[in-house]
N, C-alpha and C positions, 0 to 999 in steps of 0.2 A: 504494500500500500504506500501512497505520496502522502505524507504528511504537511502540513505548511503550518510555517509560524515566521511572526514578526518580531524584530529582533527591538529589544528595549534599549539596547544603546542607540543605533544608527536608525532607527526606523522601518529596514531592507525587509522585505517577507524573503523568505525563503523556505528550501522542501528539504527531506527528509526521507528517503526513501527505505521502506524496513517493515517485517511481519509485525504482523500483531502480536507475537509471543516477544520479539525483543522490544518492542514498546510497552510492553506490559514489566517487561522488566527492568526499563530505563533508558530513554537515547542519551547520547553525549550530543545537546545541542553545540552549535559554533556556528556562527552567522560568517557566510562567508565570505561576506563586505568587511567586514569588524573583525573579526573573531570573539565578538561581544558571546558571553556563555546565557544570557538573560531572555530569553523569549518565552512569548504568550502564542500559542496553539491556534489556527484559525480553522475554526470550522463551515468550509464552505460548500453549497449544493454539489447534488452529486448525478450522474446521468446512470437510467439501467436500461440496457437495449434487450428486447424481451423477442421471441418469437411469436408471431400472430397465430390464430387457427387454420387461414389460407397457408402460409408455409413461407411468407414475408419475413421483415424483421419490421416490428415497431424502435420506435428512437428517435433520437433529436432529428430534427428536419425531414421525417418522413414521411409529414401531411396530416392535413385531417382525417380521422375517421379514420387513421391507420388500422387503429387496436380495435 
């Protein structure tokens, strides 16, 4: 998973790329503008591209009345 946070020194957001088992048991933040250790987590929308029952895919930009 991409993680993203904003870094409390510089302001920079930046990602974090890592399982949810090593996030569960701590990332080493570092802001890679800064090397500030001080960041806030953003939690932002997320997209799921699903399969329709005709045999399509539903998802971003696939129209009305995809699903």
């Amino acid at each position: 998973m991409t993680y993203e946070y904003d870094c409390d020194t510089c302001g920079k957001r930046f990602e974090i790329k890592a399982t949810v088992a090593e996030k569960r048991r701590g990332l080493r933040l570092e802001c890679p503008a800064c090397g500030g250790t001080q960041a806030i987590q953003v939690y932002s929308s997320m997209s799921v591209i699903t399969r329709s029952p005709g045999g399509g895919f539903c998802g971003p930009g696939s129209g009305a009345g995809c699903c």
